[in-house]
C-alpha positions as CSV (number, residue, x, y, z in Angstrom):
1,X,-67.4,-4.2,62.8
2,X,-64.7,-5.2,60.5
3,X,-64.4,-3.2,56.9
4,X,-63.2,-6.2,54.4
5,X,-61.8,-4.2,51.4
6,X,-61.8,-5.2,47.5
7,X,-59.2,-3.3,46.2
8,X,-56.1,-3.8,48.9
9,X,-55.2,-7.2,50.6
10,X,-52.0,-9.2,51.2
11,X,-51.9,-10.5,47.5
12,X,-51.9,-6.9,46.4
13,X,-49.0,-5.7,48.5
14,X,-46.6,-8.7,47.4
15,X,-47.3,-8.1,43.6
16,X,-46.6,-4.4,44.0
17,X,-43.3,-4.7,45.9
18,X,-42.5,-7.6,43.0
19,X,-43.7,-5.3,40.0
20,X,-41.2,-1.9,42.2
21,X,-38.3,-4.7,42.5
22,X,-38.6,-5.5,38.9
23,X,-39.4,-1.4,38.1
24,X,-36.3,-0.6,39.9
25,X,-33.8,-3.3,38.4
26,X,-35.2,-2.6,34.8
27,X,-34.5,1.7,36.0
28,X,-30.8,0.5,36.8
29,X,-30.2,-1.4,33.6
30,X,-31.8,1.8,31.2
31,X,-28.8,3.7,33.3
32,X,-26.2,1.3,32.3
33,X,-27.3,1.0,29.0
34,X,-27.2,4.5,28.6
35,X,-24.0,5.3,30.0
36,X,-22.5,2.8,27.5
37,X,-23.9,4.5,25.1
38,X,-22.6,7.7,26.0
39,X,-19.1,6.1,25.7
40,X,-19.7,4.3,22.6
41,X,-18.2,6.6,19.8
42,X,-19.8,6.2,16.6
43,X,-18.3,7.0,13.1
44,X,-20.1,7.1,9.8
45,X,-17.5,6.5,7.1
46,X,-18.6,8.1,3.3
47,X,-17.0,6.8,0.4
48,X,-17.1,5.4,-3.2
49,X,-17.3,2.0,-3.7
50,X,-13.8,0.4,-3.2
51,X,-12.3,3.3,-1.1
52,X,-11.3,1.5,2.0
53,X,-14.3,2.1,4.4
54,X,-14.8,-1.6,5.2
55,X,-11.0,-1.7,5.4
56,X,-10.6,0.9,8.4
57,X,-13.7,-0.9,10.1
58,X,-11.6,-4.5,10.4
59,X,-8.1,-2.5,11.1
60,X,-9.9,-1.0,14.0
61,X,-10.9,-4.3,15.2
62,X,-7.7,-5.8,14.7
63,X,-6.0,-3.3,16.5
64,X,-8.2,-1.8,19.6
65,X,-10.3,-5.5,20.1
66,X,-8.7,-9.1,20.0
67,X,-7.1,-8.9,16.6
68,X,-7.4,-12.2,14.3
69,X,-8.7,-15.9,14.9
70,X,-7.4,-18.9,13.7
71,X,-10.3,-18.9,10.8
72,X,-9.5,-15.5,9.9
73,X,-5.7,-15.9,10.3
74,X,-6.0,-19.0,7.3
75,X,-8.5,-17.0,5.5
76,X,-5.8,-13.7,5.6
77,X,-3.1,-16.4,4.4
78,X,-4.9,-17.7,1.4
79,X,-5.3,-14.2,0.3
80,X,-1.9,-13.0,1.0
81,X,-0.2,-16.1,-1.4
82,X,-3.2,-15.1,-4.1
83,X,-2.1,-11.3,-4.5
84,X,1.4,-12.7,-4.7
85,X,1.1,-15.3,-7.5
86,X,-1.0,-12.6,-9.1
87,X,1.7,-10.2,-8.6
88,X,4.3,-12.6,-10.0
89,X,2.5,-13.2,-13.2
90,X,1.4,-9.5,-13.9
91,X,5.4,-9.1,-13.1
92,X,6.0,-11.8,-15.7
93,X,3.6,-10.6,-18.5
94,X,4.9,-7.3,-18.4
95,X,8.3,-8.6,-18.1
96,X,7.7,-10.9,-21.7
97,X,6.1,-7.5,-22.9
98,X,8.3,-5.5,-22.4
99,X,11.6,-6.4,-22.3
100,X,12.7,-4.7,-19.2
101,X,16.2,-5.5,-17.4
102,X,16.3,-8.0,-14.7
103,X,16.0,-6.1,-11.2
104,X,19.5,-6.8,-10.5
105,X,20.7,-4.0,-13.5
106,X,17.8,-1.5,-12.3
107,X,19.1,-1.2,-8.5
108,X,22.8,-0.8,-9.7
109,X,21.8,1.8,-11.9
110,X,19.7,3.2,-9.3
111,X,22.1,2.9,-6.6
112,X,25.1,4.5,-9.3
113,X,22.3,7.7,-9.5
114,X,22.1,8.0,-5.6
């Protein structure tokens, strides 16, 4: 006479050797993930407000990743001619301010010191 069981049958053994293939491949990415980690070095950066933290982030990108993109490269440009027009009229109200010699005088005299 011929025992037919409830709990084990052909169905069962295909899900389990599905739900160990899917065990094991989920096992191998947690030890991938966590060797990753492992290499990932993490920094915490303190600082005031305005003291360059966000500043060291990007030059770290720039210079250990892939550096700018075309976007970034205009937006870079925009700023750059910005901090010089600024630069050139602060030069120009101090200059009407205070009467200094043009730049020409200041590196002879600077040069006649040397």
């Amino acid at each position: 006479m011929r025992l037919m069981g409830c709990v084990s049958g052909a169905g069962a053994d295909a899900e389990g050797r599905e739900a160990r293939k899917v065990n094991k491949q989920i096992e191998e990415q947690l030890a991938k993930d966590k060797q990753v980690m492992r290499a990932t070095h993490r920094l915490l950066l303190l600082g005031a407000g305005e003291s360059g933290k966000s500043t060291i982030v990007k030059q770290m990108r720039i210079l250990h990743i892939n550096g700018f993109n075309e976007a970034e490269k205009m937006e870079k440009i925009k700023d750059i001619r910005r901090n010089i027009r600024d630069a050139m009229q602060v030069r120009e109200c101090f200059d009407s301010c205070c009467k200094l010699p043009p730049l020409a005088v200041c590196r002879v005299a600077i040069s006649a010191c040397i």
